[in-house]
VOVO-518441 format. One record per residue (C-alpha): z, y, x; residue in one letter. Coordinates in pm, whole numbers, plus 50000, padded with zeros to 5 digits. Each point is the difference from the previous one (the first is absolute). Layout:
BEGIN
<Z: Z	Y: Y	X: X	residuo: A>
...
END
This chain:
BEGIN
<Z: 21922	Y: 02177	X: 85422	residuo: X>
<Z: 49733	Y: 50230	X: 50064	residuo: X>
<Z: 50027	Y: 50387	X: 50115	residuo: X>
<Z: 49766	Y: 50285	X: 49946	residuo: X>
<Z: 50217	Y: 50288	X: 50110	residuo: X>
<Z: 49821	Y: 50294	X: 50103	residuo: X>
<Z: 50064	Y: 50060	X: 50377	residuo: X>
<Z: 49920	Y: 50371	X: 49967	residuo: X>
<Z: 50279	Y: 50069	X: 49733	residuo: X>
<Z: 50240	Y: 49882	X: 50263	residuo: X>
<Z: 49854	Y: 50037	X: 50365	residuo: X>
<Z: 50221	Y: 50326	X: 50112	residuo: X>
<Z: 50307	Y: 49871	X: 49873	residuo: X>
<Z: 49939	Y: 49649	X: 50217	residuo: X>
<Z: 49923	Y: 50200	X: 50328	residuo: X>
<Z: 50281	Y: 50258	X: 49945	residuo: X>
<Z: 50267	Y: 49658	X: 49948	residuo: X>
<Z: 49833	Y: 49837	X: 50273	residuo: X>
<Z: 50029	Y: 50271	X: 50260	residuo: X>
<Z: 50345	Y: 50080	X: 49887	residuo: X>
<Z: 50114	Y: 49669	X: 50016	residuo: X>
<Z: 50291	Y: 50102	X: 50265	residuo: X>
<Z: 50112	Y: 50286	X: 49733	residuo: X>
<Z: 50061	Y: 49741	X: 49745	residuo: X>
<Z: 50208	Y: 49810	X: 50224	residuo: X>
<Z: 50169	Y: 50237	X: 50077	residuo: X>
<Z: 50107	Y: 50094	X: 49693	residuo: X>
<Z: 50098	Y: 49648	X: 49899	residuo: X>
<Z: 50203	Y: 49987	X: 50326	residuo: X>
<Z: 50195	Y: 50314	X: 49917	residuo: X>
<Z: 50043	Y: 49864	X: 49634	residuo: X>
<Z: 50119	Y: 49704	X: 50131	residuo: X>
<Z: 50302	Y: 50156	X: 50272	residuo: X>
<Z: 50078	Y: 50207	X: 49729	residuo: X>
<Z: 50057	Y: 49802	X: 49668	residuo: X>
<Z: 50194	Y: 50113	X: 49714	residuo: X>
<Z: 50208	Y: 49762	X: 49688	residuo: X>
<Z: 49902	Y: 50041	X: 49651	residuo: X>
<Z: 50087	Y: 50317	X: 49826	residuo: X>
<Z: 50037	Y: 50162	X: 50356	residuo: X>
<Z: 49632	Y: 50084	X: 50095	residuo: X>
<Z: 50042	Y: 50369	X: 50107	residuo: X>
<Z: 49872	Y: 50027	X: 50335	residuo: X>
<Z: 49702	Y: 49798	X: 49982	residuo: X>
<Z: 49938	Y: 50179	X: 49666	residuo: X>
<Z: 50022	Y: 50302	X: 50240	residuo: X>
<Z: 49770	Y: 49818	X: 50319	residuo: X>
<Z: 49722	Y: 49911	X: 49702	residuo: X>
<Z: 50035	Y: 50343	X: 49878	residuo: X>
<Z: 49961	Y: 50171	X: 50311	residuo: X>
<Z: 49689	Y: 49738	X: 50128	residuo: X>
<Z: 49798	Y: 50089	X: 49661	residuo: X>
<Z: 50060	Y: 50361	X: 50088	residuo: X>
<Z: 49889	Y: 49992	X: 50321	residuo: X>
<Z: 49643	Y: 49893	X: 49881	residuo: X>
<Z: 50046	Y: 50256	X: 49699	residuo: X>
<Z: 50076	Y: 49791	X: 49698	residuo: X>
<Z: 50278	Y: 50175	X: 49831	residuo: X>
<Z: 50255	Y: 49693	X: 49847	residuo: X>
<Z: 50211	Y: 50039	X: 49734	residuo: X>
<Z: 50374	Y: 49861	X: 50129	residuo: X>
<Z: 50224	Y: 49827	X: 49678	residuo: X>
<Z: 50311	Y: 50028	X: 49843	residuo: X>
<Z: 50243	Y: 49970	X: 50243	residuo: X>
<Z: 49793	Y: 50042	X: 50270	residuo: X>
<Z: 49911	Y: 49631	X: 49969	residuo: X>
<Z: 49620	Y: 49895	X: 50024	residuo: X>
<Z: 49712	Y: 50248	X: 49938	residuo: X>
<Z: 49641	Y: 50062	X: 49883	residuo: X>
<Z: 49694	Y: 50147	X: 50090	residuo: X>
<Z: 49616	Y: 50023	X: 49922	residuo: X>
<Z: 49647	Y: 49968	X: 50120	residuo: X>
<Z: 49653	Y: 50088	X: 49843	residuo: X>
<Z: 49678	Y: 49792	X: 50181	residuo: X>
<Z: 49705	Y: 50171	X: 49877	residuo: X>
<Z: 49943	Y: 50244	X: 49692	residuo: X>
<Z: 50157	Y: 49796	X: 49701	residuo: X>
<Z: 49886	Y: 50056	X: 49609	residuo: X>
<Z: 50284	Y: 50137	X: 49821	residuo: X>
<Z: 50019	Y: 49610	X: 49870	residuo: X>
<Z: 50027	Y: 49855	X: 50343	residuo: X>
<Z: 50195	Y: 49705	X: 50018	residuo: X>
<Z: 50356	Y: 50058	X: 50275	residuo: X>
<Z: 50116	Y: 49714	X: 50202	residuo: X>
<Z: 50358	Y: 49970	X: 50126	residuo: X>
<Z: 50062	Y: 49833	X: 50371	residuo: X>
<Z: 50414	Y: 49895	X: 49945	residuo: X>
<Z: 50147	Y: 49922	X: 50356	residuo: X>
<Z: 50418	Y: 49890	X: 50013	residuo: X>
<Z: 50254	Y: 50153	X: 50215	residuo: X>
<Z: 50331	Y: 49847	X: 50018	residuo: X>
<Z: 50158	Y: 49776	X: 50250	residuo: X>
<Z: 50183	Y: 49711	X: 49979	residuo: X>
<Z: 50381	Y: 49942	X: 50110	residuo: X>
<Z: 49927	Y: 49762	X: 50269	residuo: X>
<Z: 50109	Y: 50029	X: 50390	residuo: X>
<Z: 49656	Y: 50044	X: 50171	residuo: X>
<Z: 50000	Y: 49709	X: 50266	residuo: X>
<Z: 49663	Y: 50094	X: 50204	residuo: X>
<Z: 50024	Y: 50135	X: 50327	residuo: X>
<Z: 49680	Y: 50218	X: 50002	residuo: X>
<Z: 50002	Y: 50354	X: 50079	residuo: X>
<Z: 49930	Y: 50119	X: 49617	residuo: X>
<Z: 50312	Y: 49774	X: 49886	residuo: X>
<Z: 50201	Y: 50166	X: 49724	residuo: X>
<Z: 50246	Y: 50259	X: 50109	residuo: X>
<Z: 50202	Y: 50002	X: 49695	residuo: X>
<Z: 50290	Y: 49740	X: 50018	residuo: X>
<Z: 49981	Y: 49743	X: 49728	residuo: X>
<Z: 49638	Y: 50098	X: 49819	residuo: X>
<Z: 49684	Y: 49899	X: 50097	residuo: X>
<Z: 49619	Y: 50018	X: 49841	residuo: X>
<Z: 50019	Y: 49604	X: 49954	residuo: X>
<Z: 49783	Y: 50027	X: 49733	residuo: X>
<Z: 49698	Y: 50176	X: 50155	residuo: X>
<Z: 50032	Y: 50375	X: 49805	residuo: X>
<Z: 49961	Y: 50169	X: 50319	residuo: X>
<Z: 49647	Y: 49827	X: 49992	residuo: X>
<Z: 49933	Y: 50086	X: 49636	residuo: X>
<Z: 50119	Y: 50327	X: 50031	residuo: X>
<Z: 49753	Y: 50081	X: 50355	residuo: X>
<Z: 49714	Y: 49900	X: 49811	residuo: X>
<Z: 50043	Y: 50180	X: 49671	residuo: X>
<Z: 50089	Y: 50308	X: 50263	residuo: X>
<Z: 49657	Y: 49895	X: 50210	residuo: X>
<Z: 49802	Y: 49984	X: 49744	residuo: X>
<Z: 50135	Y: 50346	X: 49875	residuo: X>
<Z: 49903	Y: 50121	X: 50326	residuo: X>
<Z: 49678	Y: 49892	X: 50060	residuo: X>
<Z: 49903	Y: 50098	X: 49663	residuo: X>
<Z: 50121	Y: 50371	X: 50083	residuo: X>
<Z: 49798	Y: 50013	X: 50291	residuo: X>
<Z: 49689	Y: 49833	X: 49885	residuo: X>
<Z: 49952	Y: 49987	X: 49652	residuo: X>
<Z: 49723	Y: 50304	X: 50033	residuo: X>
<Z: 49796	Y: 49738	X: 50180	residuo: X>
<Z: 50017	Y: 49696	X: 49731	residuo: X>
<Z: 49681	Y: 49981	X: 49871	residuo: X>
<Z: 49956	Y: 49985	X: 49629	residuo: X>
<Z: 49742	Y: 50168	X: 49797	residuo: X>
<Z: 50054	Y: 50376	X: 49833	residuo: X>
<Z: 50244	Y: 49999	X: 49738	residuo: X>
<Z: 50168	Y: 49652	X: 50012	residuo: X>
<Z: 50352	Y: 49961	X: 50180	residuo: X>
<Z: 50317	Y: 49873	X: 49893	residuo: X>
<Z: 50394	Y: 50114	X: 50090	residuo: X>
<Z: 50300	Y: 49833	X: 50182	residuo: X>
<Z: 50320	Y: 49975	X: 49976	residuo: X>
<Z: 50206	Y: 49880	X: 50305	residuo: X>
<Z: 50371	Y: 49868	X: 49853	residuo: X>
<Z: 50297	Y: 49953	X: 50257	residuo: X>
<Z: 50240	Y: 49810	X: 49826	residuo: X>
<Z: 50384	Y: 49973	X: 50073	residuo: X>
<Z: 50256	Y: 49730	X: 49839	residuo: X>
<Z: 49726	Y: 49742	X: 50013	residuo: X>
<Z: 50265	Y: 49708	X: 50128	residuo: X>
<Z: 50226	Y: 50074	X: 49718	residuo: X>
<Z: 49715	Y: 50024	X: 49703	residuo: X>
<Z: 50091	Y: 50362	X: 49893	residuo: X>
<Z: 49750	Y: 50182	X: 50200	residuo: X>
<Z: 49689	Y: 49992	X: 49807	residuo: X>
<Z: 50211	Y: 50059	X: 49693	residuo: X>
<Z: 50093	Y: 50348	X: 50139	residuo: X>
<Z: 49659	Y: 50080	X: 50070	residuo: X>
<Z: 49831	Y: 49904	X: 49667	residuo: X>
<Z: 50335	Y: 50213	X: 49841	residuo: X>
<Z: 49856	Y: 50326	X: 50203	residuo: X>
<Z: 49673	Y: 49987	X: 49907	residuo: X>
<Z: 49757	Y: 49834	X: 50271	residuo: X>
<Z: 49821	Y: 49799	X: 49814	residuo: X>
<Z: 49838	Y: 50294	X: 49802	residuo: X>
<Z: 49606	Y: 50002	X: 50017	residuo: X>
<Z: 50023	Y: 49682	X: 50199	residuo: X>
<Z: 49715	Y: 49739	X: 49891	residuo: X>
<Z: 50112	Y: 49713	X: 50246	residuo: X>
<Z: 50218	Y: 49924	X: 50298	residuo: X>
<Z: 49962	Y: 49784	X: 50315	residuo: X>
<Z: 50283	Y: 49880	X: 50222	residuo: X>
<Z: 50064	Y: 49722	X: 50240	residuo: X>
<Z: 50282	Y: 49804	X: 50182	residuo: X>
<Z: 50004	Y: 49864	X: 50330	residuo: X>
<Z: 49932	Y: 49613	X: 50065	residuo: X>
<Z: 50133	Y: 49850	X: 50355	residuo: X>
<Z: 49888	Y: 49636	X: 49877	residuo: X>
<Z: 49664	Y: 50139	X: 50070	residuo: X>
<Z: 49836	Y: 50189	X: 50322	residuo: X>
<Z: 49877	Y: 50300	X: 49972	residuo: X>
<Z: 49684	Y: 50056	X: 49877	residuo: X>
<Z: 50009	Y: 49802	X: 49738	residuo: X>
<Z: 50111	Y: 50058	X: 49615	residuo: X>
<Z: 50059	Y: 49819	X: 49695	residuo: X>
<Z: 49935	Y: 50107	X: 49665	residuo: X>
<Z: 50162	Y: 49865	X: 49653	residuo: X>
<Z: 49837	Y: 50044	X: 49671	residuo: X>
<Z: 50293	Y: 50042	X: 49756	residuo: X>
<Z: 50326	Y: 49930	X: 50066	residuo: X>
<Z: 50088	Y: 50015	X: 50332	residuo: X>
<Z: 50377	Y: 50030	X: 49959	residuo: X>
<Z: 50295	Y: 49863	X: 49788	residuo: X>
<Z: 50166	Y: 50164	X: 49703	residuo: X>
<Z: 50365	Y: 50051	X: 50147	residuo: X>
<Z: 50371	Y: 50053	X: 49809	residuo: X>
<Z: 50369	Y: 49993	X: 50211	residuo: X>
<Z: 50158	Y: 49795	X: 49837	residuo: X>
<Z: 50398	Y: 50126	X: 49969	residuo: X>
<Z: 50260	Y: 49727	X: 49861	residuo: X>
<Z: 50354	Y: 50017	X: 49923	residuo: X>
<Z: 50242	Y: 49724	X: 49951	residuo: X>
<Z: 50303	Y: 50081	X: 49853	residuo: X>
<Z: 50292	Y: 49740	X: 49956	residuo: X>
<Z: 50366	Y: 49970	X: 50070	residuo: X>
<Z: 50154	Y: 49972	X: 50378	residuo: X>
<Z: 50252	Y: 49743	X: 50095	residuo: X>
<Z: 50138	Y: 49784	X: 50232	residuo: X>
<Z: 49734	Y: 49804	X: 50231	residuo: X>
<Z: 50246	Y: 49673	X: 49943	residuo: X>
<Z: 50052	Y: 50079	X: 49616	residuo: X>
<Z: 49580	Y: 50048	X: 49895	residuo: X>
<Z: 50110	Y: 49853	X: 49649	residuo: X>
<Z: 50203	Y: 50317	X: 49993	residuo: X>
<Z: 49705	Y: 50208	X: 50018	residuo: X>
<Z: 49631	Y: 50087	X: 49892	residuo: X>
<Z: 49848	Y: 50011	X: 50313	residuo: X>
<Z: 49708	Y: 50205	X: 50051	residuo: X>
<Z: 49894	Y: 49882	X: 50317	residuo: X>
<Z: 49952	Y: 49696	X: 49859	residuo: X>
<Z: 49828	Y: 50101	X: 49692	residuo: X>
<Z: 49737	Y: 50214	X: 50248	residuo: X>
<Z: 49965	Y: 49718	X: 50205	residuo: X>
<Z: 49910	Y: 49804	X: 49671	residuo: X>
<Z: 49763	Y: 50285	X: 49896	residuo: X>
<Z: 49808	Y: 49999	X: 50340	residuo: X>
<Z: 49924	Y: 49643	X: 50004	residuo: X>
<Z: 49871	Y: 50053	X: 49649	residuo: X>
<Z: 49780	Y: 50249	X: 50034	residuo: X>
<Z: 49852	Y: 49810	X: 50286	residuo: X>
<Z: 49912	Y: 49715	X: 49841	residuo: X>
<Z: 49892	Y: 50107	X: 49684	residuo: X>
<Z: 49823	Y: 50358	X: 50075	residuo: X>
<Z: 49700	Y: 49827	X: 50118	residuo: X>
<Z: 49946	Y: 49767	X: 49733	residuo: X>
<Z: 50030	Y: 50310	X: 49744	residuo: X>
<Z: 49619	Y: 50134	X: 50053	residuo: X>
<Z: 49667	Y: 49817	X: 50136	residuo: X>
<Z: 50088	Y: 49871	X: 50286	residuo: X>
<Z: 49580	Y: 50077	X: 50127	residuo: X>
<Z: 50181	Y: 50330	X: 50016	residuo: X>
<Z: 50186	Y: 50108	X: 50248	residuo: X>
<Z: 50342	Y: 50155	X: 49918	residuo: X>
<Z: 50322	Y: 50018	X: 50267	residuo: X>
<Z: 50364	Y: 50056	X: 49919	residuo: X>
<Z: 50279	Y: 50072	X: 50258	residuo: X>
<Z: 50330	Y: 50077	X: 50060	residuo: X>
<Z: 50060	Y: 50199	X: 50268	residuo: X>
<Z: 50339	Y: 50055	X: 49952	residuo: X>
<Z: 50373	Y: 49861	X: 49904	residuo: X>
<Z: 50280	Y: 50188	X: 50018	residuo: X>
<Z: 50336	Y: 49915	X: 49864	residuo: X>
<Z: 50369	Y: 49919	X: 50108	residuo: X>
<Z: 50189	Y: 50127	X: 50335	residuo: X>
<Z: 50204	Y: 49697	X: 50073	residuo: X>
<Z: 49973	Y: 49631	X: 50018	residuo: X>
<Z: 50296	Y: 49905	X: 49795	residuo: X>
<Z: 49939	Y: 50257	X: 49719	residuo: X>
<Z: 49719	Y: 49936	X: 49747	residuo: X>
<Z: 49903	Y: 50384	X: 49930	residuo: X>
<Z: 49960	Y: 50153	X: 49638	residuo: X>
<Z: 49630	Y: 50142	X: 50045	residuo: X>
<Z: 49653	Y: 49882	X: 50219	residuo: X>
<Z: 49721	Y: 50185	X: 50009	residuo: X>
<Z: 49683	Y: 49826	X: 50073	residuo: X>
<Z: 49663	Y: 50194	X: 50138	residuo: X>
<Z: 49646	Y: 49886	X: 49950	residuo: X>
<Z: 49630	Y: 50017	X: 49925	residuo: X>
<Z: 49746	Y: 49918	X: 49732	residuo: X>
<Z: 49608	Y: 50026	X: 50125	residuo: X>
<Z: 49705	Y: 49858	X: 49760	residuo: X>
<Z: 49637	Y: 50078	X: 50029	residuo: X>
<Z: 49842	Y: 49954	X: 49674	residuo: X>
<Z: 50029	Y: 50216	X: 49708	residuo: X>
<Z: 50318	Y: 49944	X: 49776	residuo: X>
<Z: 50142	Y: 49704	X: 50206	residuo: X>
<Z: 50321	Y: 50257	X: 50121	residuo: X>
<Z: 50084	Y: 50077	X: 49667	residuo: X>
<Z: 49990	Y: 49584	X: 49876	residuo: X>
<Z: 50217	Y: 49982	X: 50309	residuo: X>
<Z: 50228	Y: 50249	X: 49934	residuo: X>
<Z: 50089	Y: 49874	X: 49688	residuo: X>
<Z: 50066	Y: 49675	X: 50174	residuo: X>
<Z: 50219	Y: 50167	X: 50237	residuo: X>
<Z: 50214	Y: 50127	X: 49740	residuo: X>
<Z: 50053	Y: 49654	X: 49779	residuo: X>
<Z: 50087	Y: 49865	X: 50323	residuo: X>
<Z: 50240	Y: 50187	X: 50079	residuo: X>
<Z: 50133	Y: 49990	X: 49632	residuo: X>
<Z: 50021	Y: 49638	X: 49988	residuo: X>
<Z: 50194	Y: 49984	X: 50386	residuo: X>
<Z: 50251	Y: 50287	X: 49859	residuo: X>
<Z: 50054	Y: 49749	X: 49710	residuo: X>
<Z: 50041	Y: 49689	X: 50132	residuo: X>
<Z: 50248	Y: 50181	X: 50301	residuo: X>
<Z: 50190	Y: 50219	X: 49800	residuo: X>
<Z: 49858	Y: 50352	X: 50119	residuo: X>
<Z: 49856	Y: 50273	X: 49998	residuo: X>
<Z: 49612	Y: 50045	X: 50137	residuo: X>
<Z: 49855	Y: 50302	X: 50011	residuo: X>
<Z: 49629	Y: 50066	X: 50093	residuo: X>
<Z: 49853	Y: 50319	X: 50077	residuo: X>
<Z: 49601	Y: 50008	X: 50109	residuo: X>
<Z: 49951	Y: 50350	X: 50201	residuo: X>
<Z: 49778	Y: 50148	X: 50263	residuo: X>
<Z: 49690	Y: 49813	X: 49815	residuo: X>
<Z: 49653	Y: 50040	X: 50181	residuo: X>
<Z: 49682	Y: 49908	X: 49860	residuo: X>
<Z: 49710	Y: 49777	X: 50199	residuo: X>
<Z: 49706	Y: 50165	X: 50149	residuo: X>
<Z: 49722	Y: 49938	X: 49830	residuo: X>
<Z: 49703	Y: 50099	X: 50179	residuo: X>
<Z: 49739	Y: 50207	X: 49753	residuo: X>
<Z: 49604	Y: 49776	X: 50079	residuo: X>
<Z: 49824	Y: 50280	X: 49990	residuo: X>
<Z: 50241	Y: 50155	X: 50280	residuo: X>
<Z: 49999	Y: 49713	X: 50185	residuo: X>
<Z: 49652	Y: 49944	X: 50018	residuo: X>
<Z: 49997	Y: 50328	X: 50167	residuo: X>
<Z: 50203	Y: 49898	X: 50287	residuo: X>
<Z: 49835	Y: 49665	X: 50036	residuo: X>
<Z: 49671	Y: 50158	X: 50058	residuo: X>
<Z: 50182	Y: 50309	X: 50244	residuo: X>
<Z: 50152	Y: 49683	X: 50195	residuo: X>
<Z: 49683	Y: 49799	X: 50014	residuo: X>
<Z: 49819	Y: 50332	X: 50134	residuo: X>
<Z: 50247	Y: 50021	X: 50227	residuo: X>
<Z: 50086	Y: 49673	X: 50131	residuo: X>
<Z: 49770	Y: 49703	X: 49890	residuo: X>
<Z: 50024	Y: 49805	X: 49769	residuo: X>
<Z: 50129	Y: 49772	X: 50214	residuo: X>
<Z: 50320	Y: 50205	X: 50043	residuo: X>
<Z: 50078	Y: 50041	X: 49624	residuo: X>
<Z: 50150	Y: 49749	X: 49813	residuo: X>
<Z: 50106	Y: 49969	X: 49621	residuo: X>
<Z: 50346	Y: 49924	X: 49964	residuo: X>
<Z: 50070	Y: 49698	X: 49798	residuo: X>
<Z: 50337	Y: 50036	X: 49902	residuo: X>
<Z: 50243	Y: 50314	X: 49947	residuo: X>
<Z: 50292	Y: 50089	X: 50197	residuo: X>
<Z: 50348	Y: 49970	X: 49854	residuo: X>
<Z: 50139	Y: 50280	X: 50137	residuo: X>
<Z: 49996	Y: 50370	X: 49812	residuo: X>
<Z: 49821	Y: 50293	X: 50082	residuo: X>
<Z: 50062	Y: 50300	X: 49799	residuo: X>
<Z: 49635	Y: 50096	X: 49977	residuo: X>
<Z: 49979	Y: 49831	X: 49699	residuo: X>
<Z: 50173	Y: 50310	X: 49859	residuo: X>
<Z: 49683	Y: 50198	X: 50052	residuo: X>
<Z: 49811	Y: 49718	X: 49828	residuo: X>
<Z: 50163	Y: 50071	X: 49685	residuo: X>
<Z: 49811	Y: 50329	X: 50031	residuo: X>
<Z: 49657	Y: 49958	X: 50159	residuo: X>
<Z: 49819	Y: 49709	X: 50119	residuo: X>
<Z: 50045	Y: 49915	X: 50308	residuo: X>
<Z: 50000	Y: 49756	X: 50312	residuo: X>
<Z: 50187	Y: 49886	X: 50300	residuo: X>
<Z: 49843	Y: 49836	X: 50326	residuo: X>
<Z: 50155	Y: 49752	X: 50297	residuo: X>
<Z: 49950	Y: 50174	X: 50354	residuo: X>
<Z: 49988	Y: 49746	X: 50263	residuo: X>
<Z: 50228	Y: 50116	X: 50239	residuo: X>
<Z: 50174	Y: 49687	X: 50171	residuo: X>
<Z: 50049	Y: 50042	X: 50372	residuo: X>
<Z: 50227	Y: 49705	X: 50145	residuo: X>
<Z: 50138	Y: 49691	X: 49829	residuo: X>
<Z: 50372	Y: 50075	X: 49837	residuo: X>
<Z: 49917	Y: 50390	X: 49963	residuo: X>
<Z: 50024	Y: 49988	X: 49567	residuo: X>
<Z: 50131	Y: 50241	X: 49771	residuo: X>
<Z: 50325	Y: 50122	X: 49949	residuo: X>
<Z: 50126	Y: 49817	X: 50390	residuo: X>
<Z: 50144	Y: 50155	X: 50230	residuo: X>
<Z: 49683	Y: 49912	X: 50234	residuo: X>
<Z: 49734	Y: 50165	X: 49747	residuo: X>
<Z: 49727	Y: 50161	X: 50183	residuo: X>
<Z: 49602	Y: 50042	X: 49921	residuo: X>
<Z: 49677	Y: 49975	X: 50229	residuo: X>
<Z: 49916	Y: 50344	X: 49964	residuo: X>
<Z: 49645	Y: 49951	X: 49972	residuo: X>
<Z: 50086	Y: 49991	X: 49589	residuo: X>
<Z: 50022	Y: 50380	X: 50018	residuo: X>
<Z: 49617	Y: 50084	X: 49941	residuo: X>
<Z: 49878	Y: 49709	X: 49893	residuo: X>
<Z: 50255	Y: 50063	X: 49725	residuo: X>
<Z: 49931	Y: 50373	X: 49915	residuo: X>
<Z: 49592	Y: 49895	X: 50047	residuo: X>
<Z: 50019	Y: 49760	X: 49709	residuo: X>
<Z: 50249	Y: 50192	X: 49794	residuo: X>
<Z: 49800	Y: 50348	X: 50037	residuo: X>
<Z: 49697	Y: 49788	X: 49939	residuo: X>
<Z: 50172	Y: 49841	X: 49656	residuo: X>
<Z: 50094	Y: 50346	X: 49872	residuo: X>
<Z: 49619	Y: 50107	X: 50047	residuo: X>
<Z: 49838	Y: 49694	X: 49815	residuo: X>
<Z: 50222	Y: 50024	X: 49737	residuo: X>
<Z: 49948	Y: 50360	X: 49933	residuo: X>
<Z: 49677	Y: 50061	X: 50099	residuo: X>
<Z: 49773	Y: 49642	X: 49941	residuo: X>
<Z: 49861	Y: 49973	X: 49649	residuo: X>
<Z: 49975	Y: 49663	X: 49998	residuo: X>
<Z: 50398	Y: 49977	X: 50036	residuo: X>
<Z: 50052	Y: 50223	X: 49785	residuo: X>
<Z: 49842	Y: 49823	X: 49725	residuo: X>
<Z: 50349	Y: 49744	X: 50101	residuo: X>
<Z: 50227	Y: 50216	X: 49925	residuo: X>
<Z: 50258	Y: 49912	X: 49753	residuo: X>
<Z: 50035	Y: 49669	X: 50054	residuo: X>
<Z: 50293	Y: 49838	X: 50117	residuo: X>
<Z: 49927	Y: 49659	X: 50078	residuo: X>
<Z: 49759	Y: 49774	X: 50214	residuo: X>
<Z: 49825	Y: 49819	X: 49770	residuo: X>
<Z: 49925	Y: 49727	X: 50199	residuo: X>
<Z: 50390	Y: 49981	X: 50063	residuo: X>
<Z: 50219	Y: 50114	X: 49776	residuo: X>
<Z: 50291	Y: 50140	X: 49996	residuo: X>
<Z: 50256	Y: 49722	X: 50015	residuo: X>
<Z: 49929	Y: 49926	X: 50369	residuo: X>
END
């Protein structure tokens, strides 16, 4: 890793971050009293409104008054110049908030556990510094490039960035940039993942159907609970061995639900899981597994099985050309030291990988681990907030390489790491 940033291009924006350092923490620490569930974002749609306008940057709120969007110029762009989005979550979890600190959440039962308070400061700190200094970024007459800053809501329940590519902001974009926090590593440091840096995700709904009887008289009935229990074990043992197993694929059951007493077998169970694969085509082989499964365990018990695949998320799959731009931002930045290539992808979801069905695009890894214990989506998750501009330095940097470097640009397009590839 090498990086040739131009220091000039990006000098006022690192002093204005730097010397309002305490701003950005403060923001974060009034996201973070003042979190809001999925699908409920209002007020801090209304805080992020009101902080753009302070600095003049007129924001555009969203339907419902959920999320909202606003954008920059740096320089004097060509009528052809290439628009960069910055995409920053906003929702909370439903988790009690078990710190004691004085910036503790002060809404009963939701918490940022997840660190969108953090994403959401430096997407807004960025915003700001770029309001009040992008006269003084240096770049020669005629060249310049636009943002776009997006504040997503709905994040935790995959529907937000649907409801923002449905209204429009995507139009005119070129790229777009976003990053999630990381307490497994301190701040200052950040990892970067050429291709797919997340798992392809589908809820899994089942439904047994049988017919109820007498706990002492099974013969009597069809019993679904045993026919689910059947089906579980099944699925367990045989998922894995139904793609490579080099590749890594995870299928759980989260939930069982069936029958109210313990003498009665019940007539229905409903069963609650989730599919995640990484590379390309290995959800759909498994889907189809899924389903003979469940049709060979609704033969051999005598019922019903009913599978329904819903709320499916596709993987993030970082764009090289994209990612190469953040690479260099964080090597600029940090060292290359402090920068590390991520060797395997997460198998959570992100719903970023909605945008990336769009534009190309990447996510990052902020380093933000404070004490031991303190990991997403606990009751205990906190952040060294030190992350704050070393994040928005690196992602402000990112959105400038990409749009302005002509070397990068020659990357564009491509969608993979060469070196590699995109099954992890």
């Amino acid at each position: 890793m090498t990086s040739s940033f131009p220091d000039p291009w990006s000098e006022p924006i690192d002093a204005w971050l730097a010397a309002h350092r305490q701003e950005l923490v403060d923001i974060r620490r009034h996201l973070h009293m003042h979190p809001e569930p999925s699908g409920r974002e209002r007020e801090t749609t209304s805080y992020l409104a009101q902080r753009l306008d302070e600095v003049g940057v007129t924001a555009t709120v969203l339907r419902d008054g959920l999320g909202l969007v606003a954008d920059a110029v740096i320089g004097d762009p060509a009528s052809d110049a290439p628009r960069v989005a910055l995409r920053a979550d906003i929702d909370a979890l439903k988790i009690q908030d078990a710190k004691s600190v004085e910036y503790r959440s002060r809404c009963d039962g939701v918490m940022h556990a997840c660190g969108h308070d953090v994403h959401s400061s430096i997407v807004l700190g960025i915003a700001r510094a770029v309001a009040s200094q992008a006269d003084d970024v240096q770049l020669e007459p005629g060249r310049g490039m636009h943002l776009r800053y997006l504040f997503q809501p709905a994040e935790e329940i995959c529907q937000g960035a649907h409801w923002l590519v449905e209204q429009g902001v995507l139009e005119g974009v070129d790229a777009i940039l976003g990053l999630h926090v990381d307490p497994e590593n301190p701040a200052g440091q950040f990892g970067v993942r050429y291709g797919p840096l997340t798992a392809v995700c589908h809820e899994v709904a089942i439904s047994v159907r049988g017919q109820g009887g007498h706990a002492a008289r099974p013969h009597q009935s069809r019993d679904p609970l045993a026919a689910a229990i059947s089906l579980a074990s099944t699925l367990y043992s045989q998922l894995p061995r139904g793609v490579d197993s080099r590749q890594p694929t995870v299928f759980s059951i989260g939930r069982i639900n069936g029958g109210t007493l313990p003498n009665v077998i019940p007539d229905e169970v409903e069963m609650l899981g989730s599919l995640r694969t990484v590379e390309l085509g290995d959800d759909t082989v498994l889907k189809e597994k899924i389903q003979r499964i469940a049709a060979g365990v609704a033969s051999s018990t005598e019922t019903e099985i009913e599978v329904v695949f819903r709320t499916s998320l596709e993987a993030v799959r970082n764009d090289y050309g994209v990612t190469s731009a953040i690479e260099a931002a964080a090597v600029s930045v940090a060292g290359e030291a402090a920068v590390r290539r991520i060797e395997q992808p997460s198998m959570g979801g992100e719903d970023f990988s909605v945008y990336q069905q769009h534009v190309p695009g990447s996510m990052f890894r902020l380093g933000s681990g404070t004490q031991p214990g303190r990991l997403l989506h606990t009751p205990g998750f906190d952040i060294d907030e030190d992350c704050l501009v070393a994040g928005a330095r690196v992602m402000f940097r990112a959105a400038l390489l990409w749009g302005l470097s002509g070397e990068l640009s020659e990357t564009r397009g491509f969608t993979d790491d060469p070196g590699t590839g995109a099954g992890g």
